[in-house]
N, C-alpha and C positions, 0 to 999 in steps of 0.2 A: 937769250937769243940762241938760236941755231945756226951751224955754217951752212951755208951754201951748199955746199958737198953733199947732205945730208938729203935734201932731194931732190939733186939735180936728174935723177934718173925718171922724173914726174914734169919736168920744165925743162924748153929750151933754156940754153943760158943767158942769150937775149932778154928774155921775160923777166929771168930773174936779177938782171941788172937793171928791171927798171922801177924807176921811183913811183912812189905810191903815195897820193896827198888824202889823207882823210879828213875831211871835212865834219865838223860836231858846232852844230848852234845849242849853245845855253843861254837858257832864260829863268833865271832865278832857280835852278836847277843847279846848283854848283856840286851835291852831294849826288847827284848818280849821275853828274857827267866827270868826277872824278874815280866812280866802281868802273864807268865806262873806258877810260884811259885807263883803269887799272889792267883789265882785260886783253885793251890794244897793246899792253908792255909786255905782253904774255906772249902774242903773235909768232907763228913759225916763219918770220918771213924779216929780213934785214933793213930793206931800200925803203923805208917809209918816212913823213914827214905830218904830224897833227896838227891842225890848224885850226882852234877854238876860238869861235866868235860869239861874243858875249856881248847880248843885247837889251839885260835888265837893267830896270831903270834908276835902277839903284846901283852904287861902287862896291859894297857891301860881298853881291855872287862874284864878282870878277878877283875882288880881296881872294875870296875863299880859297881858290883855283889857284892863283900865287903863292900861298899859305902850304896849299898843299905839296904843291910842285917844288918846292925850300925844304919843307919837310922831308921830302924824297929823296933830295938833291938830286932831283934830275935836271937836266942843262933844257934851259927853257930860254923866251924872249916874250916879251912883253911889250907888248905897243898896243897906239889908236886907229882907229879905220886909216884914217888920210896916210897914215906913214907905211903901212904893212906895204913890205918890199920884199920878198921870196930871193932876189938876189942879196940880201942883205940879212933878213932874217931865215936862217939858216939852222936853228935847232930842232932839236929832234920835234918837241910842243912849241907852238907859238900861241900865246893868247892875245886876244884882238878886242879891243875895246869900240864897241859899233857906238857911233854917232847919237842914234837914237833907236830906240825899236819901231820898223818897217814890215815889220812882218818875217815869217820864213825863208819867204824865197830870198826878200830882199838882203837877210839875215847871212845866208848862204851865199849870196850872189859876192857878198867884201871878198871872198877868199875865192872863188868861184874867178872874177874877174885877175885878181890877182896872180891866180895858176896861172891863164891864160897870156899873161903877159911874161910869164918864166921861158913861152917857145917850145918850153917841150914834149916834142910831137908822138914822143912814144911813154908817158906817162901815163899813171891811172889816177883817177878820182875815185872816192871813195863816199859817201854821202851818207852819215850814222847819225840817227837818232842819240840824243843825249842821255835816253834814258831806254838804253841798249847796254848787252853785257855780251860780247864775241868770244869763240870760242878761235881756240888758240891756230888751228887749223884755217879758219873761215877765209880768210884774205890768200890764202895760197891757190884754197880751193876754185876762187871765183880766176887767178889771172890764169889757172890750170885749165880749166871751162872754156875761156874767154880762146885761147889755145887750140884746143880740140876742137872747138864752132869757128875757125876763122872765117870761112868761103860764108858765114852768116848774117857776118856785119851784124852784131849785135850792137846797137847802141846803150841799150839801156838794161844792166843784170841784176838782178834782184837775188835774196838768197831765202833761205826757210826761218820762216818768221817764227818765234817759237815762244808763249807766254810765259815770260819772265817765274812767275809765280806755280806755275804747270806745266814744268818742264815735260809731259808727257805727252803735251796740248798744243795742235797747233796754232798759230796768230793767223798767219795768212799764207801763200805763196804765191801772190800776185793778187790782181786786183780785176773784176768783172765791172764794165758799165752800161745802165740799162738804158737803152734807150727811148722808154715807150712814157718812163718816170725821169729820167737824165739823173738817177742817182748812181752811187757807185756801192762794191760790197768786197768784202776779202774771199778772195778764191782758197777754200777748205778751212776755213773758220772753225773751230771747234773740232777738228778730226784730230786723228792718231799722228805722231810725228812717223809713222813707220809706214805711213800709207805711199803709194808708189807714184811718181808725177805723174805717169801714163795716164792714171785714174781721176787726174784734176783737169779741167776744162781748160781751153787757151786763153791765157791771161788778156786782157786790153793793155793793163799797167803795171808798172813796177812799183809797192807800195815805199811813199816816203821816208820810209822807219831805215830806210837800207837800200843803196840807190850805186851800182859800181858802173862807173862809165870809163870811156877812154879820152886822153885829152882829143884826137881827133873827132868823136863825136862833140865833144864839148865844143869848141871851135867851128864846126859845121850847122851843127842844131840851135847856137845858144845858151845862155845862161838860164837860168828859170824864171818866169814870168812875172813880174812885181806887180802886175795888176790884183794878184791875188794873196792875201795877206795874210791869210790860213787858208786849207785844203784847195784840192780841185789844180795844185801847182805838179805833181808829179803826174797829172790825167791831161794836163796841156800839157808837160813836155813828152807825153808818148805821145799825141798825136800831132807835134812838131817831126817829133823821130820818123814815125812812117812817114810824111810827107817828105821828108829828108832822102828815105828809102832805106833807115836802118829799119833792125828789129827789136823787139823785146822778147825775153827769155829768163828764167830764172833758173839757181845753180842750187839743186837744193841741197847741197854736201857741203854747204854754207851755211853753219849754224849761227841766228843771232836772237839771245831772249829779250825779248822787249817787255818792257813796264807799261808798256800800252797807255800814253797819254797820260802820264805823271804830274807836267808842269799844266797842261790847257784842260783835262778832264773833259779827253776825247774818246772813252771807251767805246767798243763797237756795243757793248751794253749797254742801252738807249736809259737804262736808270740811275749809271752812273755820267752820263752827259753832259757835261755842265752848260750856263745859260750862253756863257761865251763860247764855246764850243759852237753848242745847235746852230747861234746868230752867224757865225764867221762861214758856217758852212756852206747856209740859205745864202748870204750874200757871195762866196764865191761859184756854186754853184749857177746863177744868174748870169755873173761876167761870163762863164765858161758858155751856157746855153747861149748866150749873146754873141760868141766869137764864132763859135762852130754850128752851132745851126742859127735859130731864133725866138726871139719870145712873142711865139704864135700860143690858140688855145690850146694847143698840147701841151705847153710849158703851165701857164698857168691854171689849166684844170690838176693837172698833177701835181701844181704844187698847190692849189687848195686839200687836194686829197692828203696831201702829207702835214698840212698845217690841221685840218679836222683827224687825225689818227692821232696827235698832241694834246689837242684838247681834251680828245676822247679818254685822255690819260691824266686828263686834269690839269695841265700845264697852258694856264690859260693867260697869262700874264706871257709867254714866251709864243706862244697864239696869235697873238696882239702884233707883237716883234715883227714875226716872220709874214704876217700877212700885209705891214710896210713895206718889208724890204722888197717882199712878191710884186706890187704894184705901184711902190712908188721908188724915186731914184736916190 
């Protein structure tokens, strides 16, 4: 760790007294969401608190994670959903043993609701993918950002999403959604990590992989939405946020490499997809066109068109799936 002193000349001092909860769901995931805590020990930044919720269905990834953090000896706590108490558990890692697996949001929401009931009104949240690896800088840079944009009310900050494996490559920098097919796509997919924001279009979303809010927006907007049990939960909390009358914006001197859909084998390459993936996506996609517009034939001629571009790919058993999920409940 670094002192304080070190860049106070880059942050009020305010900012940099305040606490920082980073939020990490594991789901059988216990080996890159341990590189990923390796990462966050690395952090140029003091006031922070981890809060790992562990929602495999097994004791087995949660073991692992304990295992590790003994090995460390770093000063950890360990508890179950019902008991996690932020005035009480108070180490630097806390790991949380969830109930049952509910899904992402719901996954996120144990530690989510838990901030919320700490009060306090000038903290950050932090929302990391498990199978993320941050750069030692990244968390300074976003409450530095967050700073510089105040009159923006940003609610929801994203940072430069950068492929784990192709560090040269980018993942995303936000998120486009279309409306004509109601899917969604990564804003600069595939470009240069050197390319300039100016040149990237305005994001709709902040992608889930990396998600920096403040607890005032937490508190105003919401937890994230448990109707949705994979994807389509970080595209309903930005269009809670504008209704709210926050913004999104992303930092992108916020470096985080993502493994890109490690545990669920959600890559944005449609060949690496897996069946539970595509299914969770068609069915969250539905709840979402159902909240915010409707399932008029726009929805369903596009999603026929997206279920025959599958077939036409030979995936015809997952064809079958999605043309359920399209028309029946």
């Amino acid at each position: 760790m670094i002192k304080k002193t070190e860049f106070t000349d880059n942050l009020n001092m305010t900012h940099l007294d305040r606490k920082v909860y980073i939020v990490i769901l594991n789901h059988k995931g216990s080996y890159d969401t341990t590189e990923c805590l390796e990462s966050i020990l690395q952090l140029n930044y003091f006031n922070y608190q981890v809060i790992v919720i562990d929602n495999s269905e097994t004791d087995l990834p949660f073991q692992i994670l304990i295992d590790w953090a003994s090995l460390k000896k770093i000063k950890f706590d360990n508890t179950i959903e019902k008991n996690l108490d932020l005035s009480i558990n108070k180490s630097q890692i806390v790991f949380v043993k969830a109930e049952k697996n509910k899904g992402f949001a719901a996954g996120n929401n144990i530690a989510l609701n838990a901030i919320l009931n700490t009060k306090e009104l000038d903290s950050y949240i932090w929302l990391l993918n498990n199978d993320t690896v941050v750069d030692k800088e990244s968390l300074k840079e976003q409450i530095s950002y967050l700073e510089r944009n105040e009159n923006s009310k940003i609610g929801i900050l994203g940072g430069k999403l950068i492929y784990y494996y192709k560090k040269d490559t980018l993942q995303a920098v936000g998120g486009k959604f279309n409306k004509k097919f109601y899917i969604s796509s990564h804003i600069g997919e595939g470009e240069s990590i050197d390319k300039l924001k100016s040149e990237f279009d305005k994001i709709d979303y902040v992608i889930g992989a990396s998600m920096f809010v403040t607890y005032k927006f937490l508190a105003d907007a919401g937890v994230l939405c448990e109707d949705f049990f994979l994807f389509y939960e970080e595209l309903d909390w930005a269009y809670r946020a504008k209704k709210k009358g926050w913004s999104l914006d992303s930092c992108l001197e916020s470096l985080v490499f993502h493994k890109e859909g490690a545990t669920i084998g959600s890559s944005y390459n449609s060949k690496q997809k897996s069946l539970f993936s595509e299914i969770n996506v068609f069915k969250s996609r539905k709840i979402f066109v159902e909240k915010y517009y409707n399932l008029g034939f726009k929805f369903y001629i596009s999603s026929l068109l997206l279920i025959l571009n599958r077939v036409r790919k030979g995936k015809f058993k997952l064809g079958l799936e999605l043309l359920k999920i399209t028309f029946y409940k």
